[in-house]
C-alpha positions in Angstrom: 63.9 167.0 223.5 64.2 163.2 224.6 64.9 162.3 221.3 67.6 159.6 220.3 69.6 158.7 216.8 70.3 155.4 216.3 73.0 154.6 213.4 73.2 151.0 212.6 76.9 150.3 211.4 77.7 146.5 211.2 80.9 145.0 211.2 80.2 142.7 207.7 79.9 144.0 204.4 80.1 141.5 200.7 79.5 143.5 198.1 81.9 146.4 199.5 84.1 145.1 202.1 84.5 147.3 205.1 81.6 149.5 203.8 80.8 151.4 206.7 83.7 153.1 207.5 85.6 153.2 203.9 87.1 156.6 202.9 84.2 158.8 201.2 85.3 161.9 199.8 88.1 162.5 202.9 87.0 160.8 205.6 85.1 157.8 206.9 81.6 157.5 205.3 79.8 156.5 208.5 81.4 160.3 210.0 78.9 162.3 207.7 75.8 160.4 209.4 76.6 160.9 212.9 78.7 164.6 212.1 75.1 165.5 210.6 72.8 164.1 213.7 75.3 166.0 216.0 75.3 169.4 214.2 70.9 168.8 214.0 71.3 169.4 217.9 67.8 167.9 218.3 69.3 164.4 219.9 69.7 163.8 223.8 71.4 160.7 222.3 73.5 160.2 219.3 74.6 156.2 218.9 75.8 154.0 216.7 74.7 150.3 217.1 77.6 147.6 216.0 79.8 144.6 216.7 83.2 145.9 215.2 86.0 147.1 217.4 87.0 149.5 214.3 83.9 151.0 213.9 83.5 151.4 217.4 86.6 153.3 217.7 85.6 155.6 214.6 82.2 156.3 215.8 83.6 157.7 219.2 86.3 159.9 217.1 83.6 161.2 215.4 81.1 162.0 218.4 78.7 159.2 219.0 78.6 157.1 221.9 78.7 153.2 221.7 77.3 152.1 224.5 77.0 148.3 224.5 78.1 145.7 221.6 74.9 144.5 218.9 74.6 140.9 219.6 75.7 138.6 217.0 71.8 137.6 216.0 71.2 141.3 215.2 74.5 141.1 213.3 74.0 139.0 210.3 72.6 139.1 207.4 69.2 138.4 208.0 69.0 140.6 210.9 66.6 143.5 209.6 67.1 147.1 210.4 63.5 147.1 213.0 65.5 144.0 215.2 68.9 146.1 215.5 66.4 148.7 216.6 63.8 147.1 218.9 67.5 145.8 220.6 68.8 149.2 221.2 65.6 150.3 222.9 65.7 147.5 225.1 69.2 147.9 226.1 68.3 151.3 226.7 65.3 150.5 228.8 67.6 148.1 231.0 69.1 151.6 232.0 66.5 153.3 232.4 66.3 155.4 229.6 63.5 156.2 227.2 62.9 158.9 224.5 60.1 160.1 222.6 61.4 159.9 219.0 63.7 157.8 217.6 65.9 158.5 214.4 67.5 155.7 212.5 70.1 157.0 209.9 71.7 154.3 207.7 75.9 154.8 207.9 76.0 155.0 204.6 74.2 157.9 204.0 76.7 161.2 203.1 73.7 163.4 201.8 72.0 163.5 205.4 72.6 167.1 206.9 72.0 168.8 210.0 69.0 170.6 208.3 67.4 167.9 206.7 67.1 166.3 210.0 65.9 170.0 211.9 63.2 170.1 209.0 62.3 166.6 208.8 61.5 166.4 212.6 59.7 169.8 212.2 57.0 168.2 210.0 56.7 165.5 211.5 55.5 167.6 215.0 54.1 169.8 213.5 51.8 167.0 211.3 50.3 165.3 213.6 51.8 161.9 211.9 53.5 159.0 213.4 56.7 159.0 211.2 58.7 160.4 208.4 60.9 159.1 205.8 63.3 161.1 202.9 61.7 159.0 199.9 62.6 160.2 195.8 60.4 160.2 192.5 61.0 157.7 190.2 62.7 159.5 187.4 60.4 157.2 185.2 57.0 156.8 185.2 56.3 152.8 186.3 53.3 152.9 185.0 55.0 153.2 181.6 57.0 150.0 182.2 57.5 146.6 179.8 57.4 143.8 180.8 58.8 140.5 178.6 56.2 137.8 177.8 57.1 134.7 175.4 60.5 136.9 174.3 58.0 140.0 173.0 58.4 143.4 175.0 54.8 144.3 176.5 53.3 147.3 178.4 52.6 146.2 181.5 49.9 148.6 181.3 48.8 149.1 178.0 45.9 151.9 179.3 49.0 154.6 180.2 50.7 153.9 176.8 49.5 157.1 175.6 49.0 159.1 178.9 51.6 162.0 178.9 54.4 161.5 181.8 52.9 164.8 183.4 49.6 163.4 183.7 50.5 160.4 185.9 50.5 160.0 189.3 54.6 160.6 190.2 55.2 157.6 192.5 58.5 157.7 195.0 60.3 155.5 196.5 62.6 155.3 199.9 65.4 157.6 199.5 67.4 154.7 202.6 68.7 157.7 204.5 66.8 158.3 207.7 63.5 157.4 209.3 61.9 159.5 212.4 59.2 157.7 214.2 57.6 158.2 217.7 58.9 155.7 220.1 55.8 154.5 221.3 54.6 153.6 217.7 57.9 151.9 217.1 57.3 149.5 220.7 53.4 149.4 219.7 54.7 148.1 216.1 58.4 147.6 215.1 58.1 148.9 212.0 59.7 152.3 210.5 56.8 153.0 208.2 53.5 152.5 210.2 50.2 153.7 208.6 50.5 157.3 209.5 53.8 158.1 208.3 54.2 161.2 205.8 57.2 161.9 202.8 60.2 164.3 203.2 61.0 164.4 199.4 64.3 164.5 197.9 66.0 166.0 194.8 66.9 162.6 192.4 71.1 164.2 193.1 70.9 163.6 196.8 69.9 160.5 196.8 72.5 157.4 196.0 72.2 153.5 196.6 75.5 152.0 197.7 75.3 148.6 197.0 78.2 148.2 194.3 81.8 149.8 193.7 80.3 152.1 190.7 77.2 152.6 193.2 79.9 154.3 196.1 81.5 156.6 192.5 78.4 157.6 191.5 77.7 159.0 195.4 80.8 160.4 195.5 80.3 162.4 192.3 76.9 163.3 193.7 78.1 164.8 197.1 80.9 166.5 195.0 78.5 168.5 192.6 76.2 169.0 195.6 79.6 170.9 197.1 80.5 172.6 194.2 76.9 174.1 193.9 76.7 175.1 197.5 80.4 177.1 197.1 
């Protein structure tokens, strides 16, 4: 297959301390991204790319392999998700290893399965595209937003005040699960969303931004209903 996951799992965290590896549902929440990339069984390579000694040592409990520490520039807060990436390829390349595809899959993503990730890479082979990312409808239409002006609530755009919901173009935005690209559009680029990438949509209940302590409850009671409804 000569494909490769990369999980990118720093050590710091703000808003939710420890974040990547805090107990979700039973067990470490960065354990559902890399149990789910291992149980795809479409990855020569399953990885997780950090500069903690405790995520290290959960990541290889769970499966992946942590080859070589993420070097403190890649580590900070500034460092964006393409240059933790573009690092792990060249660290790879110093080995002499290179794959195909690539998968990035965020550590904080519980409602990536196995199957999502089989399907996902299907379409993208089988589309001719470059890449493919989970993305979501907004459950409102934007183009039916306010905006404030002088302390008065405005449309934004006053030509769609009338338009039924259904007759509007649904937009979507990035579910922040997983992205699948070709590796040599990755190098050519560094970007996870080149021009020929194509949409894996989601379900609004299995998708979740954690970026706040009601943010992680909310997934949690997400991923529980999703169980529940699965039974």
């Amino acid at each position: 297959m000569n494909n490769i996951c990369i999980i990118t799992a720093r050590g710091g965290s703000k808003r939710i301390p420890r974040k990547n590896i805090k107990n979700f549902c039973g067990k470490p929440i960065l354990a559902y991204s890399i149990e789910a990339a291992l149980e795809s069984r479409i990855f020569d390579e399953v990885m997780v790319s950090t500069d903690d000694a405790e995520i290290t040592e959960i990541a290889v409990k769970y499966g992946a392999k942590v080859p070589f520490v993420r070097s403190s520039k890649n580590s900070d807060d500034h460092a964006t998700t393409a240059d933790v990436l573009e690092e792990v390829v060249n660290e790879y390349k110093k080995c002499n290893k290179t794959f195909k595809y690539m998968c990035c899959i965020y550590p904080t993503a519980p409602f990536v399965t196995a199957e999502k990730l089989r399907k996902s890479f299907a379409m993208l082979q089988n589309s001719g595209a470059d890449a493919i990312i989970p993305v979501v409808k907004y459950s409102f239409p934007p183009q039916r937003c306010f905006v404030v002006e002088n302390e008065k609530l405005l449309y934004k755009w006053p030509e769609y005040m009338r338009t039924r919901s259904q007759d509007l173009t649904p937009y979507y935005h990035d579910a922040g699960q997983f992205y699948f690209i070709k590796m040599s559009v990755f190098e050519r680029h560094i970007t996870l969303v080149p021009d020929n990438t194509i949409a894996f949509p989601l379900d609004e209940m299995e998708v979740q931004d954690i970026d706040n302590l009601t943010d992680w409850q909310l997934a949690e009671l997400k991923y529980q209903l999703s169980i529940d409804k699965n039974k």
